[in-house]
Every structure is written in C-alpha cells, then in structure tokens.
N, C-alpha and C positions, 0 to 999 in steps of 0.2 A: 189678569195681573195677579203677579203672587202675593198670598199674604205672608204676613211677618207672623207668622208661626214658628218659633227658632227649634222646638223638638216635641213630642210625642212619647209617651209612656205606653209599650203594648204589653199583656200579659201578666204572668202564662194566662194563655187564650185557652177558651173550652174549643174542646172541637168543635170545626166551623160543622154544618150543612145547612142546605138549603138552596132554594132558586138566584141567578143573579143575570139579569141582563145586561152584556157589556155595550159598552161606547162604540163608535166605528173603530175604525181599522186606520192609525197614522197613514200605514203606507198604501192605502187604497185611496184616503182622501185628499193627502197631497199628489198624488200621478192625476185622480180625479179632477182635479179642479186643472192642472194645468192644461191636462189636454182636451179639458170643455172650453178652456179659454183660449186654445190652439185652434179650435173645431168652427165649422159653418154650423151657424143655429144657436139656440137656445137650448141650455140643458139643465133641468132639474135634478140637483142632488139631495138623497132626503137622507137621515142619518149622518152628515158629515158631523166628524168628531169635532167636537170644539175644546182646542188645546191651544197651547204656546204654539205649538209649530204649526199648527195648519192656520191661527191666525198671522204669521208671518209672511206664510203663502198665499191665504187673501190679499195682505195689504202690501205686498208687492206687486201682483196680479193689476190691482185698483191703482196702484203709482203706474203700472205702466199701459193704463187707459181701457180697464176690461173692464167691464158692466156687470157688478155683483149686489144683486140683492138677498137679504135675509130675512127668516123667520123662522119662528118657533127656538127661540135663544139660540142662533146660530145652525140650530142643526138640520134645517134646510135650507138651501144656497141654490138660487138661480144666477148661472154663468150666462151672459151673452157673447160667445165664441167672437175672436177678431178674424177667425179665417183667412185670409191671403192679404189683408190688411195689413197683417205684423203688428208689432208694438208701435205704439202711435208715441210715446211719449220719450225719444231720446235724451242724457242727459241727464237719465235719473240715476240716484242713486239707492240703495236699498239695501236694507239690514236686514237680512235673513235670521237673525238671532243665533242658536245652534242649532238649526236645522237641516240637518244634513239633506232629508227628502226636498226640500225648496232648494235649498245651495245648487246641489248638483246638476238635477236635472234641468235647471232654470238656466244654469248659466249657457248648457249647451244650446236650448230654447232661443237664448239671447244671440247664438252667433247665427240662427238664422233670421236674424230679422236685422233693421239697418239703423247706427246710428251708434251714440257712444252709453255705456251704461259702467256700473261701479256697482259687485258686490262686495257685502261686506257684513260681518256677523262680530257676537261677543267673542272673546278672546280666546276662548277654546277654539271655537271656531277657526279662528285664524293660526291654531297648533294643529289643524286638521288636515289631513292633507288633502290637496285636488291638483300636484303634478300630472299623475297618470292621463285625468278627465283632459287636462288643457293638453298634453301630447299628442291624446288621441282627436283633437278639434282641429289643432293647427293644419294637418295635412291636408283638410277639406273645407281651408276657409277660402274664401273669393278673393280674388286678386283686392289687397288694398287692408282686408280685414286680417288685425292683428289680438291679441289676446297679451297683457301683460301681468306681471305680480306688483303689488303697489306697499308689500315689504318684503316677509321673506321669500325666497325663491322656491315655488312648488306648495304654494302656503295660498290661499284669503288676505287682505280684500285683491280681487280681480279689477282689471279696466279690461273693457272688451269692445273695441273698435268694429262694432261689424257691418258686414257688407252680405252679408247670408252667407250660403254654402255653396260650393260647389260640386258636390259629388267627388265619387272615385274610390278609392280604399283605403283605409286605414286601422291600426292594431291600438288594443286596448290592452293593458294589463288584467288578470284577472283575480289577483293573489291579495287585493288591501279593500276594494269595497265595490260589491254588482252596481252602485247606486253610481257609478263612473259608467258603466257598461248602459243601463238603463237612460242618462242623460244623452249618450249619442242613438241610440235606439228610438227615444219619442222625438227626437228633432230631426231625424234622419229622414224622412219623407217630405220635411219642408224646400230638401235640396232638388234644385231643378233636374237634377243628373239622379242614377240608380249609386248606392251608395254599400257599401260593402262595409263588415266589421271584424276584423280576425281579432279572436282573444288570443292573449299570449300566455301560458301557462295555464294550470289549474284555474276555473273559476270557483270562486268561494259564492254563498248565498244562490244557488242555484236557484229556489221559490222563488226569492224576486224576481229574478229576471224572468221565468213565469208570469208572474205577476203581471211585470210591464208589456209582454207578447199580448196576452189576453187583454189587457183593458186597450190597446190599440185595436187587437181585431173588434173590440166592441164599439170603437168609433171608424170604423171602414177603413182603417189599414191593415195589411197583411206584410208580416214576416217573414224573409224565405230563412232557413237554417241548416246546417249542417252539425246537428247536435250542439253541445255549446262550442263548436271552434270558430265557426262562420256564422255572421249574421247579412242578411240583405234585404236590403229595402227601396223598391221603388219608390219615386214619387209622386204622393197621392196627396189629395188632400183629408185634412179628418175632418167628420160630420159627425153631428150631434145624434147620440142616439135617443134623444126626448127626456126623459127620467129616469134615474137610476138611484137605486138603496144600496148605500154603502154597508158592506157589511161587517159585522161586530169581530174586534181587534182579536188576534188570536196570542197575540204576544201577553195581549193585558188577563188574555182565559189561563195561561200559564201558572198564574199565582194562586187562582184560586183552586184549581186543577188539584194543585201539589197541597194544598189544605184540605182538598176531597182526599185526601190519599193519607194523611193522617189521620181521619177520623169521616165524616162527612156521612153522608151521600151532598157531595157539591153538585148542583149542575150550572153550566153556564148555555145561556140562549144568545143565540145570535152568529155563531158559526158551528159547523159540526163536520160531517162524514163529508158534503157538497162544499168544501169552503173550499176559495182557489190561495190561501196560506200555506206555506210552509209550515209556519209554528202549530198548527193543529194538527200535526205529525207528532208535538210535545204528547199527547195521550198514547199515542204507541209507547212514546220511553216509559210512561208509570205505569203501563202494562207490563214489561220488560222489568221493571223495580217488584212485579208483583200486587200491584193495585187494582181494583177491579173495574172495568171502565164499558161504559154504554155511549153508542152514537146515533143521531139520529140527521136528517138532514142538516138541520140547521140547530145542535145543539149536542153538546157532550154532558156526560156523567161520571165521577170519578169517587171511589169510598175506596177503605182501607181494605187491604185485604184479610181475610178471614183471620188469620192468625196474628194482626197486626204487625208483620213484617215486613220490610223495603230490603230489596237485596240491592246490593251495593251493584255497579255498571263497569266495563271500560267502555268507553262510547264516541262512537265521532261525531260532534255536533257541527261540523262547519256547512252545514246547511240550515241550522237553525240555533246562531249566536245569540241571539237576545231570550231564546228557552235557556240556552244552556245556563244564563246568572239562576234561574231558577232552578235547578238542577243543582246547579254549586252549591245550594242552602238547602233545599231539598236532601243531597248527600248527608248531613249534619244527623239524619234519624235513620241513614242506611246500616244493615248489618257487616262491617269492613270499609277497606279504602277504594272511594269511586275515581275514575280516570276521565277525564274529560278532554279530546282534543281535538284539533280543527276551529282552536278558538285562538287566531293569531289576531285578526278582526277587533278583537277586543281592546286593542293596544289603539285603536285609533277613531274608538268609540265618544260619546259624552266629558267620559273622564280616560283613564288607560286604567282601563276594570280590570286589566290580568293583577294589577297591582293591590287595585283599594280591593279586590274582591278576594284574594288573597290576605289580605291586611285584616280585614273584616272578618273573616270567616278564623283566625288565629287568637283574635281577641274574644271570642265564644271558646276557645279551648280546643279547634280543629288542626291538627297536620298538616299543614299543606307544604306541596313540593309544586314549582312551578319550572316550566320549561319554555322553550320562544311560544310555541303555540300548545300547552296545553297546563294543565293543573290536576294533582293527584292529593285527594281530598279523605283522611282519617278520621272518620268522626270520634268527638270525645267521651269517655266516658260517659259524662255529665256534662250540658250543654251549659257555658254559665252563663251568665247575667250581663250583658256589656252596652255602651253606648259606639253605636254603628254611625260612624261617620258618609254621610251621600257624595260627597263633592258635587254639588247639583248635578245630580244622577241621578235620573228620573228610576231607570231599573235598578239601581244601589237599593234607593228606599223599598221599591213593589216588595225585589225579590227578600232582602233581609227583613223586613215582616213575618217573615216565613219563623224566623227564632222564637218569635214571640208565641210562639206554639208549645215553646218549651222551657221558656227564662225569660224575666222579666228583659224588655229589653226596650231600649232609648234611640230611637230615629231623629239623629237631627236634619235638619230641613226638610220636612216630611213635604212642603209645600211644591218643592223640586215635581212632585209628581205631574205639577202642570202643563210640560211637556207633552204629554201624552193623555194621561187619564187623573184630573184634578180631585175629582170626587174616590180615588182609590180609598182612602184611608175611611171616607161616612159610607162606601159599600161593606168594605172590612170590617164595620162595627156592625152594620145591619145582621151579616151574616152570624157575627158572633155575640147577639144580642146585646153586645156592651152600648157604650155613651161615651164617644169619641172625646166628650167635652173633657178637657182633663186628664186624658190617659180610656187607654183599653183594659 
C-alpha cells in the first residue's frame, strides 16, 4: 500500500558509490508466478519482488483458485500449479491495478480455460491498449468462446467468455507492446491443437519475448521459431521445475548504473554478464557514453570515466524502452545533444512518457525536440533546480532522481515507486549516505 508521501527533496547528491543489491526482476516474477500456476506441481519461488504489480498477480492467481503461500515478507512464494485443472473459480472478476505484466498475459491464460471472467484495472489501465492481444485470441478461441470490451473499443475492462483454445494460426501485431506477443506465447500450449504465431511488422522489446521463450523452456515447453516472424507451439503441458531464484531487476540496476557513471564506483548485485534481461545491455550504452564498466556473472560495475566525461549518443533503444527514461536524464551531463529512438512504446506506457519525459526534462532547462517515436535531448548549460512532476510513474520518479546529482530537485509522489521497487528512494540514500527523512 502506498504511503501518503506527496514529495521528496533530493540534492545536489554527493557522488553516489558503493555495493547495492537489487529486488527481483517485475518481468521474471509476474511470467513466474503465472506459469507455476499454469504448471503440474509445486514450485518454489525465492526472491519474488514484492511490488504493486506482482501483488496484483498474486491475488488474482488466489481469486481464481491457485494455492499461494508466503514467506520471508513475500519474497518467497510457493505456487501449487492447477495443471489441466484450469481455473476453477468462474465468474470472477479482477483488478489487475496497472499492471501491464498481469493484464496481458493473464487474459490470454484466461481464454484457455472455461467459464466467464472480467478484467479490469485503474483507469490508466483502461487508456492502455490490449486490441492487438484480443485480435490475435479471437482466431483461436473454441467454438462458443467469445471475448468482448466492457467500454471503450480495443481498451480494459475485458469479459472473456471462455471455452479454451483451439489451436491453428494466427497474427499478432508487433509495433505497440511484446507483452501482447508473450500472452499468446505462455497460453499457447494449453491449446489441444499445435498453435502457430505470425508477427506482423517490426517486433519492438525483442528481450522480452526472450524472456518468455526461456522461462517456458524452464517449465517443459518448447518453442519452435522462425527468428521473430513465426512462433509455434505444441501442445504440452507445463511442469514445475521445483525452485527457482528469481533474479535481480535489471531495469531497477539502470538508475544506479547511470549514478556509477557520474561519479561512483556503483556496483549492483544480482544480475550481470549471465542475466537473461535485455535491460542489462543498458551497461553497453554507458560504455558507449564513455563510462568505465566491469561485469561479472551475476553483478555489474559502473564509475565515471577518467576524464569525467559522458559523450553524448544517437541510439536505438527499442529493445530496451524502460533504460531508455534513464538515458533521457542520464543525457542532461552528456557533452552535446543525445538522440534517442525506437521509443514509440513509450506512448502507451504507465503514463505517455514521450510527453511527461519530454515536459520534465524542459523544466531542468534541457532542449528537447520530440518526434512519433523518438526525442533529441540538449543538455543545458546549467542543470536547474525544478520540481518533476511522476504522473504515477513508477520510472518518471527512478529515472528523474538522476537530476538530483546536479540541482536541488523536488519528486512528487516519490511513493509511485511501489510498482516496481518501493524501497528505491531508502537504497538511494544508503548509497549516498544522506537521511531520506526530510529530503536527500
């Protein structure tokens, strides 16, 4: 639960360094939990992050009859798999909050099993879109099972009539979010038939869908592919692979990364050179900026480089959207204007961050020129002083921290971080020996 924390004073911070080990990984622990609760057996998750959205994914899990126990404050989770069961609890309804990792993949989850269910999240939510995912459903639902919108059209809350799947083929778009591609992907083997996926166009977030290949093959299914155009999937059932450590976020290693790169030696423990993340590719770009960076299996290092310079980038980040907000603020100590693009993605994120990230990074006294998918970012003279508006945006808050490096500067709703990583803001002070109480 969030608290009523309405803003946060940071800065100017001393240069951070020092050790920090991150929290799991959003998108390993919601795929995690649902296809242990897809899976035959019992399975042990240890490290689950314990955020807004992965508890949304619990206690939707738990509404629709899956057996979760916890300990050690959440952050281990024993799933008892419903296996060829299905959901046992028709009927229900379920507030996924803004959880795009629960929404998406669940709903597709939901058309293979039987009976009537209702998602349904906060109002952002329901500005998010999930046409594409429901397109790509309808063509392989079972004779009877229908899928509808319960306002606007191609929008949340969903009614989803199901009857399971049938197999066969069908196309996905691949240009607004992989998290549509990944929900017919882990419910694709529940179908009695072999099940086929054509993306249409460019896939954007290409790691994830990495992501969700590999954590199936870690519960006994296999994906056939044809690079990203074709996907296929027999049907199998998934099995528990016994215990599993979820590993440390690599989105959430991005902020402190980019504070090793101002001054540091930062290291973060918990993913490194072995992580199956996209976003821990983000340490290639502050190499690339000129930052000096060490990896080791499961842990990165990042300090400034010798001459205390950041060269400015043009960059394609559409394989890793949620580093690039870090980057955007990041750019604010580079030498010239950074170019950022393959960030169309961003338009139909938390908040539409091409805008507030844009808006934000203007009122520090930066340049910014925006385009459909990208932003070209002038850093100013002198960074000034501003209060940074989050629109609960969990990345708004992480990555504009990063100012505070260089200007006194005002986070409101710092508590937004509870999406993802609640305790961001008392690791940010640890590192930088301040007293969160109060101001940084």
């Amino acid at each position: 639960m969030k608290s009523l924390t309405k803003s946060l004073t940071l800065g100017p911070l001393p240069k951070l360094s020092g050790n920090i080990r991150l929290p799991g990984s959003k998108s390993l622990s919601n795929r995690y939990l649902l296809l242990a609760a897809l899976s035959e057996g019992t399975t042990i998750l240890h490290e689950l992050l314990d955020s807004d959205d992965i508890r949304a994914m619990k206690a939707a899990l738990v509404a629709l009859g899956v057996g979760i126990r916890e300990s050690d404050n959440g952050r281990t989770v024993e799933v008892e798999g419903i296996g060829s069961r299905g959901f046992q609890v028709p009927g229900t309804v379920l507030n996924l909050g803004n959880a795009g990792t629960a929404m998406r993949p669940l709903a597709a989850a939901l058309c293979a099993s039987h009976g009537e269910f209702v998602l349904d999240g906060v109002q952002r939510m329901r500005e998010r879109p999930i046409g594409d995912l429901v397109d790509g459903l309808r063509p392989v639902l079972a004779t009877g099972a229908s899928i509808s919108y319960l306002g606007a059209e191609g929008f949340p809350p969903l009614r989803i009539q199901a009857r399971g799947l049938r197999g066969g083929r069908t196309w996905i778009k691949g240009n607004t979010s992989s998290q549509f591609l990944t929900g017919l992907l882990m419910a694709a083997p529940l179908s009695p038939e072999p099940l086929e996926i054509e993306v249409e166009g460019d896939l954007i977030s290409k790691p994830y869908v990495d992501i969700t290949v590999r954590l199936m093959e870690r519960f006994g299914v296999s994906v056939g592919r044809d690079g990203y155009r074709l996907f296929s999937v027999m049907p199998s059932p998934y099995r528990s692979p016994g215990a599993i450590s979820v590993e440390a976020d690599a989105s959430s290693a991005s902020y402190f990364l980019a504070f090793g790169a101002l001054g540091g030696p930062v290291r973060v423990e918990g993913c490194g050179a072995d992580s199956v993340q996209g976003d821990a590719a983000f340490a290639d770009v502050l190499e690339k900026m000129g930052a000096v960076v060490e990896r080791g299996p499961d842990w990165i290092s990042c300090r400034a480089a010798p001459d205390g310079k950041l060269r400015a980038l043009d960059i394609d980040m559409v394989d890793m959207p949620d580093a690039a907000m870090t980057l955007a603020t990041l750019a604010l100590f580079a030498e010239g204007p950074t170019r950022i693009a393959g960030i169309g993605s961003w338009r139909v994120k938390e908040t539409e961050r091409m805008v507030a990230v844009r808006d934000q990074l203007r009122k520090v006294g930066a340049t910014v020129e925006e385009g459909p998918d990208w932003l070209r970012i002038t850093p100013p003279p002198r960074i000034r002083s501003a209060t940074i508006e989050t629109y609960d945006d969990h990345r708004m808050a992480m990555a504009f921290s990063l100012v505070g490096a260089a200007a006194k500067t005002v986070i409101q709703d710092p508590d937004c971080t509870s999406k993802t990583f609640p305790s961001y803001f008392d690791a940010l002070a640890r590192l930088s020996g301040a007293d969160r109480e109060g101001g940084m």
